[in-house]
C-alpha positions in Angstrom: 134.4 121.9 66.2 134.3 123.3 62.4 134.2 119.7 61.0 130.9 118.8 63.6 129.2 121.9 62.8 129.4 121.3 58.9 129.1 117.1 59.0 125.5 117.9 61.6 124.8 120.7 58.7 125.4 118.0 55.7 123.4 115.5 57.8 120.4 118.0 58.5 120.5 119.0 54.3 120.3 115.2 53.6 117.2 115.0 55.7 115.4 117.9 54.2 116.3 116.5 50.6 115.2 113.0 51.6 111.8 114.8 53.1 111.7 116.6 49.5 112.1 113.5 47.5 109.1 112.0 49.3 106.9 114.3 49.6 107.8 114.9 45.2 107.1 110.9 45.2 103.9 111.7 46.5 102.8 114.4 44.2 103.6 112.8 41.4 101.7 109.6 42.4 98.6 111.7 41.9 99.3 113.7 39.0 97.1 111.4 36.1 99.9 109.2 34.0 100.0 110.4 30.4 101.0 107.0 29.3 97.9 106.0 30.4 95.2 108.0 29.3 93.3 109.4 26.7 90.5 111.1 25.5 87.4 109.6 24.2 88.1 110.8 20.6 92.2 109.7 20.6 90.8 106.0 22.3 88.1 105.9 19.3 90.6 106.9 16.7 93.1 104.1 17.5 90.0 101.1 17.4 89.3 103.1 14.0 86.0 104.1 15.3 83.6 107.4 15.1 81.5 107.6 17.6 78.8 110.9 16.9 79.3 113.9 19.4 76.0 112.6 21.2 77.6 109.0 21.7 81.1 110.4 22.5 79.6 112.5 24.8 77.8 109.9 26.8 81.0 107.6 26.8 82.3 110.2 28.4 80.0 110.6 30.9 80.4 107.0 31.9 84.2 106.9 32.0 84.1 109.9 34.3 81.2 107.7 36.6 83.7 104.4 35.9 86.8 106.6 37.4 85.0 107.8 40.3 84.0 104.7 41.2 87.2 103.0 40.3 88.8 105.5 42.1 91.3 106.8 39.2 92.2 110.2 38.1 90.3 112.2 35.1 92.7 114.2 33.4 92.4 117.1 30.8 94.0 117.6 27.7 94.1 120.6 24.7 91.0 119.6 22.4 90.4 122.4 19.2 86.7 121.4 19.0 85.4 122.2 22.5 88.7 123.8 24.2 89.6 121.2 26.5 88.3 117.5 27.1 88.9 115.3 29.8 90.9 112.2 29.9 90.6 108.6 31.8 92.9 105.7 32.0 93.4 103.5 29.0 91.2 100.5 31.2 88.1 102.9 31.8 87.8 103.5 28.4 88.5 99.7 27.1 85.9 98.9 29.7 82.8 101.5 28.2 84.2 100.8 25.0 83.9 97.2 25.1 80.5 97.6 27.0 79.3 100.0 23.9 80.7 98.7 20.9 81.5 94.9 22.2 84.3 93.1 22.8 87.5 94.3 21.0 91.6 93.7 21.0 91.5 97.5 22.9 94.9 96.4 24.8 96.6 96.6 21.4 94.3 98.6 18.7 96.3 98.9 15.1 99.0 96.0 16.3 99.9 99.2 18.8 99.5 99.4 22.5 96.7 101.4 23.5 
């Protein structure tokens, strides 16, 4: 009777862990990926760009209308300028940058990935 009690015990644990794991699989889907993305400034820097604060700022602007539309996460990272500045996925910002500055090799800026 002991060794039903404890195997229906191990078998209810297993299920609760299994519940966890999913529901930790599904969090972590929609945390933002910080593999891919970037602020405006750190996605400039590696294309070796400048943009002024007025240009970065509208960038901005767009990738956060781009994400929204494209349904992606905007992040937020540690900036020492302005506090904190948002992020957006490495294709939002190759797609405004390309739209402002032109086509460029933004997959791979610098011979590194992006």
């Amino acid at each position: 009777a002991k060794t039903v009690e404890i195997q229906a015990a191990a078998t209810q644990q297993e299920a609760i862990a299994a519940q966890h794991e999913r529901r930790l699989a599904e969090i972590t889907a929609q945390l933002p990926d910080p593999n891919r993305q970037m602020s405006v400034k750190a996605f400039a820097n590696l294309l070796g760009l400048r943009p002024s604060t007025a240009i970065a700022s509208r960038i901005g602007k767009r990738c956060a209308g781009l994400s929204r539309a494209w349904d992606r996460q905007i992040g937020a990272t540690p900036d020492e300028t302005y506090g904190q500045v948002n992020t957006y996925d490495k294709d939002v910002l190759s797609a405004i940058f390309n739209d402002e500055f032109g086509e460029r090799d933004v997959e791979s800026p610098r011979g590194g990935e992006a």
